[in-house]
C-alpha positions, 0 to 999 in steps of 0.5 A: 641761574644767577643774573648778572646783577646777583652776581655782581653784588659786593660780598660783606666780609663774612660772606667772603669768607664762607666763599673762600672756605667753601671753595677750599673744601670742593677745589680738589674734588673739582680737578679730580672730577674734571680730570677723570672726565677728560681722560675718559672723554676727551676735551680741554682740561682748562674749558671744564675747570672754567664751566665747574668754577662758573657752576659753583659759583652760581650754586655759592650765589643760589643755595639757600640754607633750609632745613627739609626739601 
């Protein structure tokens, strides 16, 4: 997991804008995700939207762009 300072750290702006971008590209594919889910499973709509924000948003802060494993 991120810590808290990483998490915090300004984003420059061409990092903001792979933020921005990245997020577009999942948005959907989150509410559909999650949506499935509570129908199927039950539970709060608005409590697992907030667990995959927080979830992408570490992977966003985390991944780190090599080629090979």
């Amino acid at each position: 997991m991120t810590t808290l300072s990483a998490a915090l750290h300004p984003l420059s702006p061409v990092e903001k804008d792979a933020l921005v971008t990245a997020w577009h590209d999942v948005e959907r594919l989150l509410h559909h995700t999650v949506n499935k889910f509570v129908k199927k499973h039950g539970g709060d709509y608005e409590e697992y939207m907030s667990i995959a924000r927080v979830a992408f948003m570490q992977v966003f802060y985390t991944y780190k762009n090599k080629k090979g494993a």
